[in-house]
Every structure is written in C-alpha cells, then in structure tokens.
C-alpha positions in Angstrom: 82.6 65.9 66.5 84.4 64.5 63.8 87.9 62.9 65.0 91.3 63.8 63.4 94.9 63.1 63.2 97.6 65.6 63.4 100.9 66.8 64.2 102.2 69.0 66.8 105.8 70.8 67.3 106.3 72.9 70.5 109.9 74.4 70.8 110.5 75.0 74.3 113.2 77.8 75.0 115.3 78.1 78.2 112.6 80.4 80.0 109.9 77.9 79.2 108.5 76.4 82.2 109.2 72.7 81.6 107.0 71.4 84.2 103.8 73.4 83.0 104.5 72.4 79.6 104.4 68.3 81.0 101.4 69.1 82.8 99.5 69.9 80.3 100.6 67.3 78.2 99.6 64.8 80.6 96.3 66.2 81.2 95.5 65.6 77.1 97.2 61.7 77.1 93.7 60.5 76.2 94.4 61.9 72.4 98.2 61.3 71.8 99.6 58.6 70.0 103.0 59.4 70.3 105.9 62.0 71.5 109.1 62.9 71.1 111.4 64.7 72.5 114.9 66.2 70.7 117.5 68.5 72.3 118.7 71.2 70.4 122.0 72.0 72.5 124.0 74.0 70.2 120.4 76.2 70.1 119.6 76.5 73.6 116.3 75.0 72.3 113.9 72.0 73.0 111.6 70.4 70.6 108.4 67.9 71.8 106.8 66.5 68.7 102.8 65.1 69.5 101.8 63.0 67.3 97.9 63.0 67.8 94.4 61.7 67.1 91.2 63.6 68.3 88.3 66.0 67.7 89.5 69.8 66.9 88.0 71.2 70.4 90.6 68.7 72.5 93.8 69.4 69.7 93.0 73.0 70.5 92.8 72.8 73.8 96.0 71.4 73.9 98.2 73.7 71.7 96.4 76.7 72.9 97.3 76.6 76.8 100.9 75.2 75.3 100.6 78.4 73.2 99.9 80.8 75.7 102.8 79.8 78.1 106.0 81.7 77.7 109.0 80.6 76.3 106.7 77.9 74.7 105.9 78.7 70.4 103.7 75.7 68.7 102.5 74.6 65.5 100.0 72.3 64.7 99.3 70.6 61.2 95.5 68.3 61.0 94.2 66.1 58.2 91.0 64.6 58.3 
C-alpha cells in the first residue's frame, strides 16, 4: 500500500462527544505527525487539525469513524 501525507480538519460542535473523538485519535497515533487543537469561542466551535502520514486504508479509517460521530464534520486533503 503506497504511504501518504495529508491533512485533516475535524470541527467538533458542542454535542460532539469529545472523549470518543480522543479515542479514536489515539487508537490511529501510529500515522500522525502532528495535532492541533484551536478554540473557536465566539462560535461554540472546536477545531483538531491532524497532520498525517500513512497508507489510504488507515487515513480512512480514521476520518471515517470521526465522520460518523455526531456533532463531529471532517475533511481530509492527501498528496502523494
């Protein structure tokens, strides 16, 4: 499987389940390279930004379960 780099946002809104969200962070540490996290206070909003290097099963592993969890929206960018 050929290995990539890309870039993840995940905006976390207050009915987001912050914990679930860390989880499954954690459980993909093996392919991130960096994080960040920035409150948006004025918007009631959270952003996490991934930075990330891996093959496209793990990356969409990752932002799919993120995807899927309410509150939670995601976009991913991936360059070869």
């Amino acid at each position: 499987m050929e290995v990539r780099l890309g870039a993840v946002i995940v905006l976390l809104t207050p009915e987001s389940d912050v914990q679930r969200v860390n989880s499954i962070i954690s459980e993909h540490g093996e392919i991130i390279l960096g994080r960040q996290g920035i409150p948006l206070r004025d918007r009631a909003t959270n952003i996490i930004s991934l930075v990330l290097e891996g093959d496209t099963d793990r990356i969409g592993s990752l932002t799919g379960q993120l995807g899927r969890l309410t509150g939670v929206r995601v976009k991913s960018v991936l360059i070869k």
